[in-house]
C-alpha positions in Angstrom: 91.6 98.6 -37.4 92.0 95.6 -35.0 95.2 95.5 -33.2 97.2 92.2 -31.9 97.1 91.7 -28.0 98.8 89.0 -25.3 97.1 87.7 -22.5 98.2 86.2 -19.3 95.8 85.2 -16.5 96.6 82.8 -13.9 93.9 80.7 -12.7 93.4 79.4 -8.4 95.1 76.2 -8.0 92.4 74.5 -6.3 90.6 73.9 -9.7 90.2 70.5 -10.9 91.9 69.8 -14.1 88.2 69.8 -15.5 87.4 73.2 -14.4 90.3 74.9 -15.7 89.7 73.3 -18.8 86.3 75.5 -18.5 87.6 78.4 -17.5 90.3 78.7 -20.8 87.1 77.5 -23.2 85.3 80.5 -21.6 87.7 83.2 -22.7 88.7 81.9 -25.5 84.7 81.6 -26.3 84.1 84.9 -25.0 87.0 86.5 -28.0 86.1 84.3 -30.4 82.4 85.6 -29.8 83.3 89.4 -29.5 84.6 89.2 -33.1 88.4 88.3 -31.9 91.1 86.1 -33.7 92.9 83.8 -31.4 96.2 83.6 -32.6 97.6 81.3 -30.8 97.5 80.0 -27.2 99.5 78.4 -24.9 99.2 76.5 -21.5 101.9 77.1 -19.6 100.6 74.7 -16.3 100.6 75.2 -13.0 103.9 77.4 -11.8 105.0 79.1 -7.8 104.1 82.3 -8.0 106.8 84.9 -7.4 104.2 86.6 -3.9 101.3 84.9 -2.4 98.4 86.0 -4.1 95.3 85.1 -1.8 96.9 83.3 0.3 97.9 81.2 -2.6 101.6 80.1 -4.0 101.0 78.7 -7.1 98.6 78.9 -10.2 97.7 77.3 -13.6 98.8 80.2 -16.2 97.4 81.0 -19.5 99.1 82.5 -22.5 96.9 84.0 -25.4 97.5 86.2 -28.0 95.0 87.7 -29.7 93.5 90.4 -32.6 90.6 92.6 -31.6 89.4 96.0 -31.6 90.8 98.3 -28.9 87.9 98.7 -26.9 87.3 94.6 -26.4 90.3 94.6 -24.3 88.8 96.3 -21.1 85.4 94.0 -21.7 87.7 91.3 -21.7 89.5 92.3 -18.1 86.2 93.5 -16.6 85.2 89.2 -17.1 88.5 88.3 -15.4 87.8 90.6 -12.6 84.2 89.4 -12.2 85.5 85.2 -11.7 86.6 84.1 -8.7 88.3 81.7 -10.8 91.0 84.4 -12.3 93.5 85.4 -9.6 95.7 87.6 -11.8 95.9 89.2 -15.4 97.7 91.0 -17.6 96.9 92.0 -21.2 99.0 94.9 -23.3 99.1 95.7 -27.0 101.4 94.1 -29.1 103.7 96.6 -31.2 105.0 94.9 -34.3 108.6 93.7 -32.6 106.6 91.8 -30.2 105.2 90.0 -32.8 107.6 89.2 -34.5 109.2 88.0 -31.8 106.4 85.9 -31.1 106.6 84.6 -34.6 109.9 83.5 -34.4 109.8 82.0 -31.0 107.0 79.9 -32.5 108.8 78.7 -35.6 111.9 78.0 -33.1 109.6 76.1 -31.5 108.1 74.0 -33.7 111.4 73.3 -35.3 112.8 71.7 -32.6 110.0 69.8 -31.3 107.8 68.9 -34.8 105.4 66.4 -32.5 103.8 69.3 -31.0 101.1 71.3 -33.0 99.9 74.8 -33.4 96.5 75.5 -31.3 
């Protein structure tokens, strides 16, 4: 039984706008290809961080949410941790309040601002 995951990773700001571009087509490639839905994503820009992470104070986060198998997930971090790319991740296990949370914040979303469209 697959279960629903979110996944933050923030990206190094020194990317071009190119690159990052790249580097969200690779994981969401690399779920798609491990037999994963992508739910939904969202790009959430370049944002201070609350700590300097390598020396850095800002980076372009990432927001997607996700169904897969249980074991993907720690194939999935073990790619962040191998890019120089990803400075910081986060993924947990949706239970079913989160989605629907989710859900709704969508909807809520959409609602008030029609022109933009579901990934």
């Amino acid at each position: 039984m697959s279960n629903q995951y979110e996944t933050v990773f923030i990206l190094t700001p020194v990317l071009s706008e190119t690159q990052v571009k790249e580097a969200v087509k690779k994981y969401l490639d690399y779920i798609a290809g491990n037999g994963g839905e992508i739910v939904h994503q969202e790009e959430w820009g370049l944002r201070k961080l609350a700590y300097p992470i390598q020396k850095k104070s800002t980076g372009f986060y990432f927001l997607v949410e996700f169904k897969s198998e249980g074991d993907f997930v720690e194939k999935l971090e073990t790619q962040y941790r191998r890019d120089e790319r990803v400075i910081r991740f986060l993924t947990f296990r949706m239970d079913k309040h989160a989605i629907a949370y989710a859900e709704k914040k969508r909807n809520l979303k959409q609602q008030n601002n029609p022109k933009v469209s579901e990934s």
